[in-house]
C-alpha positions as CSV (number, residue, x, y, z in Angstrom):
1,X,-11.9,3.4,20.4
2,X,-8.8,4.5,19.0
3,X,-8.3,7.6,17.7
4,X,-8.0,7.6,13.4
5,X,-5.3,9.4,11.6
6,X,-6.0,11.8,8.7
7,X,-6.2,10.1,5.0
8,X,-3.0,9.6,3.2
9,X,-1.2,9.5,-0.4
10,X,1.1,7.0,-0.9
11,X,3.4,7.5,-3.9
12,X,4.8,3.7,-5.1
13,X,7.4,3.7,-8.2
14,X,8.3,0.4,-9.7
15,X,12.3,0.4,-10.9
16,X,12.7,-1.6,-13.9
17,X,11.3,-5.1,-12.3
18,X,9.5,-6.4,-15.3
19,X,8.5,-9.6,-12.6
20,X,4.7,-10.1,-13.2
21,X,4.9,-10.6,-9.3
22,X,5.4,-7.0,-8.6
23,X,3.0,-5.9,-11.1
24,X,0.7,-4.8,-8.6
25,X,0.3,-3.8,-4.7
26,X,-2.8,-5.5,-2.9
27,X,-3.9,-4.0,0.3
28,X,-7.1,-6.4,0.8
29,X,-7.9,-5.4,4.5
30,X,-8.7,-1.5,2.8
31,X,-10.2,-3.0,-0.2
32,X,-7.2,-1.6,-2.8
33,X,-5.6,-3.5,-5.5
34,X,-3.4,-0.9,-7.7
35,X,-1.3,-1.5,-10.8
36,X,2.3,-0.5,-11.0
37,X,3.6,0.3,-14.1
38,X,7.5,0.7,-14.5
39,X,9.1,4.1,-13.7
40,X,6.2,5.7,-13.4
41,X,4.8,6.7,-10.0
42,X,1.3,5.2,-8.7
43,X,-0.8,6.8,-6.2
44,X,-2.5,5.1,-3.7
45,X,-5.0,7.3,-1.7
46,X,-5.5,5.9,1.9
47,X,-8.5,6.4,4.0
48,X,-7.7,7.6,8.0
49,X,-6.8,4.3,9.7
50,X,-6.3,3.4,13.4
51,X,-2.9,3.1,14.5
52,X,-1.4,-0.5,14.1
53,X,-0.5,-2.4,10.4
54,X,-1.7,-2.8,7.4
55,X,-0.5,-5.3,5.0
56,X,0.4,-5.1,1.5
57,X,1.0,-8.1,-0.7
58,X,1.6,-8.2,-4.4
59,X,-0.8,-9.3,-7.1
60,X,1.0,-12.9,-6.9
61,X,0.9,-12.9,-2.8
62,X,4.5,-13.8,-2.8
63,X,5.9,-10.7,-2.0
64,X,4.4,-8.8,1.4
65,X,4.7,-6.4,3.5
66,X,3.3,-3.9,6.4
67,X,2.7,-0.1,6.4
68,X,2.8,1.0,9.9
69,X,0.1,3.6,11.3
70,X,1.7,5.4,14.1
71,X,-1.2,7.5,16.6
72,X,-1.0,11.1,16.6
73,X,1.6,12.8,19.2
């Protein structure tokens, strides 16, 4: 078993992108679909994860990306 990290905030700001494709942030392995509004910061409370990756996709599932759990040192 590996050892969990503590939960996290993650603050997300959309920058003037009116693109319905970056709308909203899709993390579907934790269950977390958040909207983004523009210039206005979005919090997205994470649960502890095991080290490793977590995806993120937007609402479209064109855009994608990972956020990466590093273990504890």
């Amino acid at each position: 078993m590996r050892p969990r990290s503590s939960p996290a905030r993650a603050e997300r700001r959309r920058r003037g992108d009116h693109s319905p494709c970056t709308r909203e942030i899709v993390l579907a392995s934790l269950g977390i679909r958040r909207e983004l509004p523009t210039n206005v910061p979005a919090v997205i409370d994470l649960p502890a994860l095991s080290p490793g990756e977590i995806e993120f996709k937007c609402g479209m599932n064109m855009l994608r990306g990972v956020i990466v759990v590093e273990p504890r040192t």
